[in-house]
C-alpha positions in Angstrom: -31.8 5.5 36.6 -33.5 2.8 35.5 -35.0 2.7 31.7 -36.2 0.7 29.1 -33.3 -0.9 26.3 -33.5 1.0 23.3 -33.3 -0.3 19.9 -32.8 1.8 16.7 -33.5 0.5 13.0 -31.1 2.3 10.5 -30.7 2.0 6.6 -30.5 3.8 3.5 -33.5 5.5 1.9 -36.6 3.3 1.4 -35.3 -0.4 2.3 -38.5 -0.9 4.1 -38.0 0.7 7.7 -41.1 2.8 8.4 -42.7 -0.8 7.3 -41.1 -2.6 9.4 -41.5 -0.1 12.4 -44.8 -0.4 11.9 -45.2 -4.2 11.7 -43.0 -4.0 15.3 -45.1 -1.4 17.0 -48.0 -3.0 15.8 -49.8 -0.1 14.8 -49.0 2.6 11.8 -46.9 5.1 13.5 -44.4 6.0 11.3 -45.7 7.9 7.9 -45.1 4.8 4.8 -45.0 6.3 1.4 -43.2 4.8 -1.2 -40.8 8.2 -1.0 -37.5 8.0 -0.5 -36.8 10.5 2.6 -40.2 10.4 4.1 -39.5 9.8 7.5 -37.1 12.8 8.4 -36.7 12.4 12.4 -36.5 9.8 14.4 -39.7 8.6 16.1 -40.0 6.6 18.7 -42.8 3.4 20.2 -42.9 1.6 23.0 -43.1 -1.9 22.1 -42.9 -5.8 24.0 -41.5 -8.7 23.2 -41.5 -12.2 25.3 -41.0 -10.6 28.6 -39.5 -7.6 27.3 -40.3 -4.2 26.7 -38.4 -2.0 25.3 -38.2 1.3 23.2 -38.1 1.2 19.2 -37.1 3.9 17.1 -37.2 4.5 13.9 -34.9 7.1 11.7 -34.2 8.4 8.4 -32.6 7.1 5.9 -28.8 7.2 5.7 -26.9 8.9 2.5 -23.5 9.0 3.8 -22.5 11.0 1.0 -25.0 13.9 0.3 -24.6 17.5 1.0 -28.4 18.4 0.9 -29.2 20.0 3.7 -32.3 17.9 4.3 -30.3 14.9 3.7 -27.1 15.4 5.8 -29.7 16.3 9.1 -31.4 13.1 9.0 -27.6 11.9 8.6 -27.2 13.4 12.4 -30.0 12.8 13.5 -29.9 8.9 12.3 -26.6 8.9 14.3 -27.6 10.1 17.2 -29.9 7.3 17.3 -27.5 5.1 16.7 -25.1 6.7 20.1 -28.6 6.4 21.9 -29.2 2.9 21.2 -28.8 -0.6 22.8 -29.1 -2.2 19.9 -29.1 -1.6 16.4 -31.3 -3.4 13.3 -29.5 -2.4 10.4 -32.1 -2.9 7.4 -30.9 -3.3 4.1 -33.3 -4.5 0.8 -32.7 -7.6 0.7 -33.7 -8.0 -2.9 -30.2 -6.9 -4.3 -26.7 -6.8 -3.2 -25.3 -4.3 -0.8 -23.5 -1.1 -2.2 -21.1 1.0 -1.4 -23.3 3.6 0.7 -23.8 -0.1 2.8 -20.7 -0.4 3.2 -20.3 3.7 4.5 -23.4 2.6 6.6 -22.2 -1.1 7.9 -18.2 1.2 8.7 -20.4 4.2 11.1 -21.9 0.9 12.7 -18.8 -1.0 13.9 -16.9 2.4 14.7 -20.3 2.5 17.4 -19.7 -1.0 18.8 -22.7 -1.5 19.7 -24.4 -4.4 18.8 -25.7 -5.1 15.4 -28.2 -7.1 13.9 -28.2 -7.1 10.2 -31.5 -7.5 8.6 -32.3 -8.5 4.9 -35.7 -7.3 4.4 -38.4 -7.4 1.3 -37.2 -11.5 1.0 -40.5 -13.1 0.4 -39.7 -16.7 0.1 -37.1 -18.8 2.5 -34.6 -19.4 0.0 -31.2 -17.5 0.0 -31.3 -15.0 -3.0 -27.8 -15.5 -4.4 -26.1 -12.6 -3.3 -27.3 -13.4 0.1 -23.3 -13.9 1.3 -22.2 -10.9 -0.3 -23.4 -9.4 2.8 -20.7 -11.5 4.8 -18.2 -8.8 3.3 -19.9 -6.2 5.6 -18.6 -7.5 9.0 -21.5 -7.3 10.9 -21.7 -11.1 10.9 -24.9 -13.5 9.9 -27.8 -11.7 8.2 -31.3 -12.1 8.9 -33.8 -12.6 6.3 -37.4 -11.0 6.5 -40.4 -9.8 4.7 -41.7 -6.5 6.8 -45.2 -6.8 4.4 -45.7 -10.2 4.7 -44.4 -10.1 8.8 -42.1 -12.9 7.9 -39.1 -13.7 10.0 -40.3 -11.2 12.9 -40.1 -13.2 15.8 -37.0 -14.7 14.4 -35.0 -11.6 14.8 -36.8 -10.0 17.5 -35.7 -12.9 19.6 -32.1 -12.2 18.5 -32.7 -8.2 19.1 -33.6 -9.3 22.9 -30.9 -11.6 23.6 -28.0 -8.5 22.7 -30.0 -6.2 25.7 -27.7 -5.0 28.3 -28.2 -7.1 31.5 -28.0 -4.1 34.0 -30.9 -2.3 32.3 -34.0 -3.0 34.8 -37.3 -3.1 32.5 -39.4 -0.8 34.4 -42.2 1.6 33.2 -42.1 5.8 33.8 -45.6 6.4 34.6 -44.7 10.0 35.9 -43.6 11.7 33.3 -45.6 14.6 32.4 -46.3 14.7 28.7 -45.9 18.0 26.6 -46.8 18.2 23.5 -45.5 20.8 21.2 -48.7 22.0 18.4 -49.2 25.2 16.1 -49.0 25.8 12.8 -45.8 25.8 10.4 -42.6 27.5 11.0 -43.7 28.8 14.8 -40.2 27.3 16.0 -41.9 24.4 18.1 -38.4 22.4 17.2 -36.4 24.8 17.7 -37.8 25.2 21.3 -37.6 21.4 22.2 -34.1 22.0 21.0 -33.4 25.0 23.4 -35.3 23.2 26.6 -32.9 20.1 25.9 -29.5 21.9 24.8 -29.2 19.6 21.8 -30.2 19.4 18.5 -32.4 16.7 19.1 -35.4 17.7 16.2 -34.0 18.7 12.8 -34.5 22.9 12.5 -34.9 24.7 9.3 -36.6 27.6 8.5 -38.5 25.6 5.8 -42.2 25.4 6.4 -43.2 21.6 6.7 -39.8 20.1 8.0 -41.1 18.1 10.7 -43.3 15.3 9.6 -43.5 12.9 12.5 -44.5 13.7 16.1 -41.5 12.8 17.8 -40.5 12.1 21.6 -37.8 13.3 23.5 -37.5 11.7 27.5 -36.6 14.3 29.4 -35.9 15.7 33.1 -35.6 18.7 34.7 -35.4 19.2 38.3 -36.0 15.9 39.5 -39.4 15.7 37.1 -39.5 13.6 34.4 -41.2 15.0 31.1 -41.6 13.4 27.4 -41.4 16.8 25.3 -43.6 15.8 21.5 -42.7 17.6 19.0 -45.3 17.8 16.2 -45.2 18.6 12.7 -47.6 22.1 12.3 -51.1 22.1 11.0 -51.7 23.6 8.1 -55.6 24.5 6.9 -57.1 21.7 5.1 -56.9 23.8 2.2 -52.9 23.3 2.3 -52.6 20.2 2.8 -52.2 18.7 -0.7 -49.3 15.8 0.0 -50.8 12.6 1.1 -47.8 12.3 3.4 -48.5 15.8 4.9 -52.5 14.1 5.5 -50.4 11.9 8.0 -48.6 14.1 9.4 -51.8 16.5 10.7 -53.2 12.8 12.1 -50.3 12.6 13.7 -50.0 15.7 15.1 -53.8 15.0 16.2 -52.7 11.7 17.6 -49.9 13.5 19.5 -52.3 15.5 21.4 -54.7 12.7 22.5 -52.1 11.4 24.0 -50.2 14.5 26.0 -51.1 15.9 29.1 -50.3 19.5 28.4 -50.1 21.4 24.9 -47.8 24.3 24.1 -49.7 25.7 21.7 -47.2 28.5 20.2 -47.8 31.5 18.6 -45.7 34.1 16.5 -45.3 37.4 18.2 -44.7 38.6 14.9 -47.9 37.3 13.0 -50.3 37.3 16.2 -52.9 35.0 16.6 -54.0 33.8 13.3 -57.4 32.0 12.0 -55.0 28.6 12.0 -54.3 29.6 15.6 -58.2 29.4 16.6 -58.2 26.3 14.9 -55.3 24.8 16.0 -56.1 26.0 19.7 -59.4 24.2 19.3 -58.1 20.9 18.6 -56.2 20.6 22.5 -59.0 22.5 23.9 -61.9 19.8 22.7 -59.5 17.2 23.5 -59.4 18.4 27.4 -55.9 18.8 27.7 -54.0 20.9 29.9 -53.2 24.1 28.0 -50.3 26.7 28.2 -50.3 29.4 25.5 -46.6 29.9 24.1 -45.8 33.4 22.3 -42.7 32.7 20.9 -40.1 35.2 18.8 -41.1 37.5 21.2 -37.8 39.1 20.9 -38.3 40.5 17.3 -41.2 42.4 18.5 -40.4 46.1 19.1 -41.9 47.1 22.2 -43.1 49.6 24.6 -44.6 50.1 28.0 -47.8 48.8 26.6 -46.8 45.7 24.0 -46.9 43.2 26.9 -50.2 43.9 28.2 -51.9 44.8 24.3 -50.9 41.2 23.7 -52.1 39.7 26.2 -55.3 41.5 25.7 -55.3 40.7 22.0 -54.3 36.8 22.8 -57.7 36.6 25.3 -60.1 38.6 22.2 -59.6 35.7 19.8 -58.8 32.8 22.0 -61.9 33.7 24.2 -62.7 30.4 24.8 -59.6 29.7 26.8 -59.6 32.4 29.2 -57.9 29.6 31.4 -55.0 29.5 29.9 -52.3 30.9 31.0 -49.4 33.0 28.4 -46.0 32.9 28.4 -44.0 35.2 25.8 -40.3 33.4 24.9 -37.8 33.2 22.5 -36.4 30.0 21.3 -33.2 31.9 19.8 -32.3 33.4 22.7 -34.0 31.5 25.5 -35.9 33.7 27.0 -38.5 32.3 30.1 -37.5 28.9 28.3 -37.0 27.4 31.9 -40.8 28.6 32.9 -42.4 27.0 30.3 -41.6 23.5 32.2 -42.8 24.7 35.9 -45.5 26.5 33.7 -46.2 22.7 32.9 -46.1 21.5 36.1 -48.4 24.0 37.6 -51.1 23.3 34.9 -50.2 19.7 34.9 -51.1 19.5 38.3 -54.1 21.3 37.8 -55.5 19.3 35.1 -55.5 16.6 38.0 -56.8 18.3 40.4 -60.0 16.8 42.8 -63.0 18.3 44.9 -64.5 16.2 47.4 -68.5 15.9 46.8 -69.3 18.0 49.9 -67.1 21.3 49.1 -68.4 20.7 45.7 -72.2 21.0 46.9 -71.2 23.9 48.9 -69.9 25.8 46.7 -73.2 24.7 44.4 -75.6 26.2 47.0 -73.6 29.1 47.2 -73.5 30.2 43.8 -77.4 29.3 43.6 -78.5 31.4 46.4 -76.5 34.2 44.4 -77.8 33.9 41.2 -81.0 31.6 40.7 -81.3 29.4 38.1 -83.1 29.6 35.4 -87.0 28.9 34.5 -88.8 28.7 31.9 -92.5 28.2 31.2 -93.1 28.8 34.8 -90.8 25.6 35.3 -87.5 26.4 37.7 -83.8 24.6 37.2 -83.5 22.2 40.2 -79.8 21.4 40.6 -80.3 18.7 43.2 -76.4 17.9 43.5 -72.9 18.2 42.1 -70.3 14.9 42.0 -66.9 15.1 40.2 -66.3 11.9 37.9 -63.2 12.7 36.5 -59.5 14.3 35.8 -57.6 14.9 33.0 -60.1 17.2 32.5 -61.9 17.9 35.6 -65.1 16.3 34.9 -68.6 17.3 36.9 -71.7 16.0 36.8 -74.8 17.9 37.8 -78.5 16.2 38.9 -81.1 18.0 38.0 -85.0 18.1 37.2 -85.1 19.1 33.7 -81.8 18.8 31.3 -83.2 21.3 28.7 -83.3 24.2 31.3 -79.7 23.7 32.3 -78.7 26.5 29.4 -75.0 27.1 28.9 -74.6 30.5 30.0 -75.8 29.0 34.0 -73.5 26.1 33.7 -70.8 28.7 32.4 -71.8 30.6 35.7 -70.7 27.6 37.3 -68.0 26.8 36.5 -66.6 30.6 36.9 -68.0 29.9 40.4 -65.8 26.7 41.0 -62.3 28.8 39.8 -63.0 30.9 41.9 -62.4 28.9 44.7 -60.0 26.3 43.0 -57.1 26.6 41.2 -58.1 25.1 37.9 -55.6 27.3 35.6 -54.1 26.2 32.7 -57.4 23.4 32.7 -60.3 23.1 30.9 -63.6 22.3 33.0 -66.0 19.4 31.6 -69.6 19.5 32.8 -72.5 16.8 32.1 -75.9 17.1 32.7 -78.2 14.5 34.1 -81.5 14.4 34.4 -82.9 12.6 37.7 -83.7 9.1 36.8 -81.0 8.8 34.1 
């Protein structure tokens, strides 16, 4: 299959990475604190070059040495970038000589051998520092020199980065990929679902709160369909989030679902549907995305002949506005229904895109109108002269009528119960405007 070359940047902590991800991508995607360890996964952007695109990501820092938990994850996961990647930029501050965790670095780099470009970054001016061929000792031939905050040097090694692309690697967009995107608050096991849908510990897992920082993607098929799983670190309530770098990671997480086509938005069996559900539910819902609710740990419940449908019952009572969506009870440990949740995603994927032609849409209209009339007030009558769809992605309608202010929600709620009725618009949210003639 055809795909995009991918190119990983890989370093100890805090030589400038995120930075110069950033400065690449052109945009700030990865979280920049001046923190060694911030950025804990690796996260990815699509970026271009000359006539090249290709995939960028960027990891955590490398301590070859440590045995902190935290630490020796973003260890794995910075190497499987590395087996993932094309190419590799291997950053190193530039401001000192290398040391030996360079060296540890520079070794796990040749035993890959894939190509390497080494990068001196946070060099400000165009003279060689002094230890500059100290870095010779490294074998990973000629450094580069760059400034990520000054976007010095940029084009220089990008141009080198695109000349070490595999030839046989056609440069060709996946525009069919449905995008899921993984939301809820902390600790619900959103990574350790990606993990069970893609056999592989591709997000780091612990059981403590606040581990994933970065929304991260993950290409991925299943049955002939490609998806991009987005794995999101979990919103707190503003009240919680004290950390600056947590801010950016509820942005993030935000930014994630703008740009999804569905949300999984998961729930603990155990705790039920808290307030930071609601809230967190609310955030897909007013962003018109596809919607699948995800009760996961369902396996820890005890349960009876009742549980399943008392759940369900309880799930639609405080989610009310999201009677569309449909549930799904799982268990990331064990993976139970795991393999429904992505045709659950195709089915509301689908949906979401779903069209009515004008004229069944105006039938319908009249239908529902000669049932229940609409409204009046003041001795004045609603006149719905006629329905249009303007949109997918949500289903968008517009409706023509006399007077906007007598168009009152609960009729255009009437509506819309009338139009999934006869469509299939589960797992959707509906979007109506109102015009008034003349507008």
């Amino acid at each position: 299959m055809s795909r995009k070359p991918i190119v990983a940047v890989v370093g100890r902590p805090n030589v400038g990475k995120s930075t110069f991800f950033n400065r690449i991508a052109g945009r700030r995607i990865s979280i920049v604190e001046d923190t060694p360890g911030v950025t804990r996964d690796r996260v990815y952007a699509e970026c271009e070059w000359l006539r090249y695109n290709f995939t960028l990501i960027d990891t955590g820092g490398i301590e070859p040495s440590s045995t902190d938990v935290i630490l020796s994850q973003m260890r794995d996961q910075a190497q499987i970038a590395i087996d993932t990647a094309d190419v590799i930029i291997y950053l190193c501050d530039g401001k000192y000589s290398y040391t030996s965790a360079d060296e540890e670095i520079a070794q796990m780099l040749r035993v890959s051998k894939k190509p390497v470009v080494l990068v001196l970054n946070k060099i400000d001016v165009y003279n060689k520092p002094s230890h500059f061929y100290d870095y010779y000792n490294l074998g990973l031939g000629e450094p580069l020199m760059i400034s990520s905050v000054n976007a010095m040097g940029l084009g220089d090694l990008l141009d080198e980065v695109v000349k070490l692309f595999p030839e046989d690697i056609l440069l060709e967009e996946e525009e069919d990929a449905i995008k899921i995107c993984f939301i809820g608050k902390p600790n619900v096991g959103k990574s350790s679902m990606v993990n069970k849908i893609i056999g592989e510990n591709r997000v780091i897992v612990s059981d403590i709160a606040g581990t994933t920082r970065d929304a991260v993607d993950t290409p991925f098929t299943y049955k002939d369909q490609k998806f991009v799983l987005i794995d999101t670190a979990g919103i707190r309530r503003k009240s919680k989030v004290n950390e600056s770098i947590e801010k950016y990671s509820v942005l993030r997480a935000l930014a994630a679902i703008e740009r999804s086509d569905v949300c999984f938005l998961m729930i603990d069996a155990v705790e039920g549907v808290t307030d930071q559900d609601k809230k967190v539910a609310g955030y897909a819902h007013e962003a018109g995305k596809a919607i699948v609710i995800v009760v996961n740990k369902w396996d820890l419940l005890e349960k009876d002949n009742h549980t399943f449908n008392d759940f369900t019952k309880k799930v639609r009572e405080e989610l009310a506005y999201m009677t569309y969506a449909p549930v799904v009870f799982v268990s990331a440990l064990t993976g139970q229904r795991v393999t429904q949740l992505l045709e659950q995603a195709v089915y509301v994927a689908n949906n979401h895109a779903l069209r009515i032609s004008t004229g069944v849409l105006n039938d319908i209209l009249n239908e529902a109108m000669a049932l229940n009339q609409p409204p009046s007030d003041k001795g004045k009558r609603l006149k719905i002269y006629y329905a249009t769809q303007c949109g997918v992605k949500p289903p968008t309608f517009v409706l023509f009528v006399n007077v906007k202010e007598l168009a009152h929600f609960s009729y255009v709620r009437y509506i819309e119960n009338q139009i999934r009725k006869n469509f299939n618009y589960e797992g959707t949210p509906i979007v109506f405007k109102v015009k008034q003639r003349g507008e």
